[in-house]
N, C-alpha and C positions, 0 to 999 in steps of 0.2 A: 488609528481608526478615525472615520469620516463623521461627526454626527452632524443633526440636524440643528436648526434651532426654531422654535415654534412660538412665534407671537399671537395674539389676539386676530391682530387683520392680515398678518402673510404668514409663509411658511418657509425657511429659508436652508438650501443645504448645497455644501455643508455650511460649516458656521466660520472655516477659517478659508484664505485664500493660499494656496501654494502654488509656488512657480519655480521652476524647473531653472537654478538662474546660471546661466553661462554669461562669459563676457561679450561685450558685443553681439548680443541676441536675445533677439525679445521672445518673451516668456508670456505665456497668460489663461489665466484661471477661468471657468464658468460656474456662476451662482446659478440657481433654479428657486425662483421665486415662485409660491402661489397664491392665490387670493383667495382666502379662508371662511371668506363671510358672504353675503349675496348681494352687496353692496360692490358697487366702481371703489377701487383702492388706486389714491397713487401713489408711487415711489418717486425717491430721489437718492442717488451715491453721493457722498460727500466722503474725501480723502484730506487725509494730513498733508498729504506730498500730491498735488494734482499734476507737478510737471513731470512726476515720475509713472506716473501712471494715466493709461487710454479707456474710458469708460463707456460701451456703447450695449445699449443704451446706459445714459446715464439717468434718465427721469422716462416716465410713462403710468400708462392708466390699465391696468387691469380690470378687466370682466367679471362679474360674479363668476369662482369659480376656475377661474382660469389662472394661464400658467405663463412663466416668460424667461429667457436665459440672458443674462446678464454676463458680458463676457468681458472682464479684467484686463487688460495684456498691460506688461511689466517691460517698459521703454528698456532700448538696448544701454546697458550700463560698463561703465570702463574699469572699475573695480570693484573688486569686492568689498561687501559689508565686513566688519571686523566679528571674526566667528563667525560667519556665515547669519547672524543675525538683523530681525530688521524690525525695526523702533514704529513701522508705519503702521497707521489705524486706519481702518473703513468702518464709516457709518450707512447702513440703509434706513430712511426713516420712510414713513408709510401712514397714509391717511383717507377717510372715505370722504369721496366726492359727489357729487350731484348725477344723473345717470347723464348720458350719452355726451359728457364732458371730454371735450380732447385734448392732447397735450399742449400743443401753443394755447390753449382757454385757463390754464391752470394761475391762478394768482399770483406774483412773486414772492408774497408774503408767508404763500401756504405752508410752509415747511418751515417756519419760523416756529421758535420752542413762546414767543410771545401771542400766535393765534389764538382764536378762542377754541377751534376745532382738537379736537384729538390727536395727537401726535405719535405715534409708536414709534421706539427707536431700536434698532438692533444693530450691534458693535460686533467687529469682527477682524480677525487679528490675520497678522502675513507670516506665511512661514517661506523664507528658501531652501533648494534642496539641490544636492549637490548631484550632476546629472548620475554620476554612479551611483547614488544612494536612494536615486528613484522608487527604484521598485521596491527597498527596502522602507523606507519610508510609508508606502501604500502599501506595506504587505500585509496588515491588519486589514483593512479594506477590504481588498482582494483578494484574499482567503477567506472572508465571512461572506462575500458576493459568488466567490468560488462556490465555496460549502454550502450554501442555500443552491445554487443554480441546480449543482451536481445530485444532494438530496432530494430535488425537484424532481430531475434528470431521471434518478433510481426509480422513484417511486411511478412517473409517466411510464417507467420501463417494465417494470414489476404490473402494472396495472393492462399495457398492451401486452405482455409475454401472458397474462394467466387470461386475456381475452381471447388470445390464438388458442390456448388449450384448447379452451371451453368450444371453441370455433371448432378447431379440430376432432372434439371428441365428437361433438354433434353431429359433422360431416362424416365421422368412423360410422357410427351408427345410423346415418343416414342410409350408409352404401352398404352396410349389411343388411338393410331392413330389404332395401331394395335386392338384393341380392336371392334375400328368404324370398320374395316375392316373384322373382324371376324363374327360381327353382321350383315353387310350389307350382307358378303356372305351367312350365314346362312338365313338369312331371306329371299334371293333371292332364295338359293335352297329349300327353304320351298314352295314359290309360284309355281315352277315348277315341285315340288314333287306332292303338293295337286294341280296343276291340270292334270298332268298326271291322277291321283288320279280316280280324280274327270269323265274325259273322257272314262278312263276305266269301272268303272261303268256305264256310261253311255249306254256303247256298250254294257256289260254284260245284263244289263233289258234289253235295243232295242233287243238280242239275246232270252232272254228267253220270252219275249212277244211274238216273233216270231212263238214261237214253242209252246207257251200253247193258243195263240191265233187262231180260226180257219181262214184258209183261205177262202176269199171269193170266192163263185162258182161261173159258167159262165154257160148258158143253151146254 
């Protein structure tokens, strides 16, 4: 499992470097740095073995706030470490600077443990990992990144399936209300159909009685 490591002025994860080590190919890690305070923070990597490893960035100035990936790569190697083990350390250390400070303005001194300025240091160790043993290695990771995503996943699903219902039912009863509504009309204009209907015949026979019936005389 992955964690993090959380100092005063950044935020760093995880807290180890893995690399994936084959021979003859290079291999390489990404840190995710953030700057935790509202203050310019800068960094600086500093390794035990710097011909064995590519650091880019190696130094820089973060923003109140902000965030930066720092990406390792592990120079192609011709043999293996003994037990797959490896003795090599990284240091990030990290310090507030003056605002709108850039990187070539930075002191050479400032990362020195003898400044007067505040120094935070955070240590962080190498693991290799044998390329079949990858995914076994991150499978703690990746199963709690799984299992979050997926319990996400459920509950977005759970939350849109019971909104369709509720969509649904309301639409059900939409179309029967209209439905009652179409029926009553009709039915209503049905009774005032057939009785027009009905009166106009009525007056049609009262007319033609009229006229095949004889009138009565008067002497």
């Amino acid at each position: 499992m992955m964690t993090s490591v959380v100092n005063h002025l950044i935020y760093v994860y995880p807290e180890e470097l893995r690399f994936q080590f084959e021979l003859e190919k290079q291999s390489y890690s990404d840190l995710k740095v953030t700057n935790n305070t509202e203050h310019n923070v800068a960094f600086k990597v500093k390794t035990t073995s710097p011909k064995k490893y590519f650091v880019r960035p190696n130094t820089g100035v973060m923003h109140p706030w902000d965030s930066c990936v720092i990406r390792v790569t592990l120079q192609a190697q011709r043999e293996y470490p003994p037990n797959m083990q490896c003795k090599d350390k990284f240091l990030l250390q990290s310090t507030i600077v003056p605002p709108n400070t850039e990187v070539d303005e930075l002191p050479k001194d400032i990362f020195n443990k003898e400044g007067a300025k505040a120094l935070e240091e955070c240590k962080l160790r190498v693991i290799y990992m044998n390329p079949q043993s990858t995914y076994g290695n991150f499978d703690d990771g990746i199963t709690e990144t799984f299992d979050a995503n997926l319990n996400q996943g459920l509950q977005r699903l759970k939350y849109e399936t019971d909104t369709a219902v509720r969509q649904t039912q309301i639409l059900q009863h939409d179309l029967e209300t209209l439905k009652r509504q179409r029926t009553h009309k009709s039915s209503h204009g049905f009774s005032i159909r057939f009785a027009l209907l009905v009166g106009l015949i009525g007056i049609t026979i009262g007319f033609l009685l009229n006229l095949l019936l004889p009138s009565p005389t008067t002497e």
